[in-house]
Structures are given as C-alpha cells and as structure tokens.
C-alpha positions, 0 to 999 in steps of 0.5 A, spaced: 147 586 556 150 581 554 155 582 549 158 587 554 158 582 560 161 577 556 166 582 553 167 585 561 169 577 563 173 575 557 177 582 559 179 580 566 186 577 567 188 569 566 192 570 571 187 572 577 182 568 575 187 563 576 187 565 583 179 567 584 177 559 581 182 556 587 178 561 592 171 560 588 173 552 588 173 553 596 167 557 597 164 551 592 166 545 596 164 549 603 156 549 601 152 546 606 148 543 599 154 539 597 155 534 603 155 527 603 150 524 600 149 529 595 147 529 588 148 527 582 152 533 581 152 536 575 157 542 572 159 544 565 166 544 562 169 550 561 169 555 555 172 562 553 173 565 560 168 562 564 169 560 572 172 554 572 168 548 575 174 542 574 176 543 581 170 543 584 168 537 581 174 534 582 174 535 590 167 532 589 169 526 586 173 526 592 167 525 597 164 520 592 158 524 589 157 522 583 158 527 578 155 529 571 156 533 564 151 536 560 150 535 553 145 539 548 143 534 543 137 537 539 134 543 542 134 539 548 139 538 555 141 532 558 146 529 562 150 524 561 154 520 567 162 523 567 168 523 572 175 527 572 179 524 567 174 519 563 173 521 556 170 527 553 168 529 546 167 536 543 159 537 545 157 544 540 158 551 541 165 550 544 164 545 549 166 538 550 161 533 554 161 526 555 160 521 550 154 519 548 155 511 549 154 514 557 149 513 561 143 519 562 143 522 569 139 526 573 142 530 576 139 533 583 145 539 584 147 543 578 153 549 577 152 553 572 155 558 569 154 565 569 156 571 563 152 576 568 148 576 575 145 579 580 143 578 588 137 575 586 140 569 582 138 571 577 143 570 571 145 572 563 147 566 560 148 565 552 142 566 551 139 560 549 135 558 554 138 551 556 138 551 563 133 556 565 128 550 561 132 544 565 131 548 572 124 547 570 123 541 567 128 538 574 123 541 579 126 542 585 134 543 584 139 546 588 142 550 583 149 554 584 152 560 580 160 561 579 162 567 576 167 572 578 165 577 582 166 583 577 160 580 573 155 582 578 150 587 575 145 591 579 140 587 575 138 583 570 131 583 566 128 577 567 122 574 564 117 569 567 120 563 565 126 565 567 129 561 573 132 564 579 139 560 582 140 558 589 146 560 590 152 564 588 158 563 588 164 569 586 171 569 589 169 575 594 162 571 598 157 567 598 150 569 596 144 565 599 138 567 593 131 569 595 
C-alpha cells in the first residue's frame, strides 16, 4: 500500500500541487488549533512530492508562534528549534533539519506528512514508525495531516500502536478525526 500510494502522489502535477499547497496553506492557517498562543509547532521539511508545509510555517512565524523541525538522531525523533530562513543541514533519508547546535523543543502542535490516509486520521507514512512513536511518547498533541486529496484511501489497516491524527488538511476540506 505503500508503494503504490507513493507512487500515486510522486505521479500527480508539479504545477497542481503548486496550486493545492496555496489552498492547503489556507486551510492550515484557518485551524482553530493554530490561534494565538499556540505551539511550539512542529512541521517537517518537505522531500519527494510531499505537500509542502513551508508556507504554513511561514505564516505561523507571521503570528509569532514558535516553530520547530524534527530530527532523527539515532532511532529516535526529536526536534529542534528552527525559523523561516535560519540554517538547515541535511538530516537523512532526504531530509534537511535544523543544526544540531540547536535547541530541543517540545512541541505542542505537530504537521505531519501523509503517503496515504483515511477519514479516521489514520496515516501511512514511510514505514519507520517515527511519528506514530512520538505522538505517543508526546501525550496529548494536536496533530494535523496535509496531503492532497488524491491520497485518500477508503482505509488503512492500522495496528495498536498506531496513532490516529486530529486533523487533516487536503486541498479540497478539512477533516475533523474521531
């Protein structure tokens, strides 16, 4: 399910996913969730054909939220303080992330991305079980998908330690989970 679901999204036009990351950014920044005094936000740096949060993050920074990447060292994610246009450095599988010479966050608010979805909020991600793990360790979290609308799946198996998302945000709507 995977491969195919990522196959399906790396298929789908540059040049509309241009126009459904301006919709999806809207969508994003009218979440009640994301109102003053929210966060630490987290968001991840785009790769492959993912939705692109940068927009979002910009017009959080806007608002004066605090903002953070994550980072994968060792097995474990973590996340690391970060604003529009500070430093990056490649991350992995990738990725780019804050340096390391930054400080940890913890994150109350976390955009994540999606290969595949379905209206429970549950997500296929690369496989690695990162964010599932973190949702957990968090405790409670707003968390927030973007994915294009395509990517949606009648259903995705999921298992007991799979955590289900919030929110989901396509270009198309906005859907409330459980």
């Amino acid at each position: 399910m995977r491969e195919a679901a990522l196959s399906l999204r790396d298929a789908l036009e540059i040049d509309d996913r241009l126009i459904w990351d301006e919709a999806i950014t809207e969508r994003v920044l009218a979440l009640p969730v994301l109102g003053e005094g929210a966060g630490p936000v987290s968001a991840y740096w785009p790769m492959r054909s993912e939705a692109d949060p940068r927009p979002v993050l910009e017009g959080l920074h806007a608002r004066g939220l605090p903002l953070c990447l994550p980072a994968i060292v060792g097995k474990r994610m973590l996340f690391r303080r970060w604003a529009p246009y500070e430093p990056i450095v490649p991350g992995g599988f990738g990725t780019l992330v804050p340096p390391p010479d930054q400080p940890e966050v913890v994150p109350n608010i976390l955009i994540v991305p999606l290969a595949a979805f379905d209206r429970r909020g549950y997500r296929i991600g690369y496989g690695k079980g990162h964010y599932d793990a973190k949702l957990t360790e968090l405790g409670p979290v707003v968390s927030i998908g973007i994915a294009y609308a395509a990517q949606e799946i009648a259903g995705v198996p999921d298992e007991v330690h799979d955590r289900r998302l919030d929110w989901i945000v396509t270009e198309r709507e906005t859907i409330r989970c459980g």
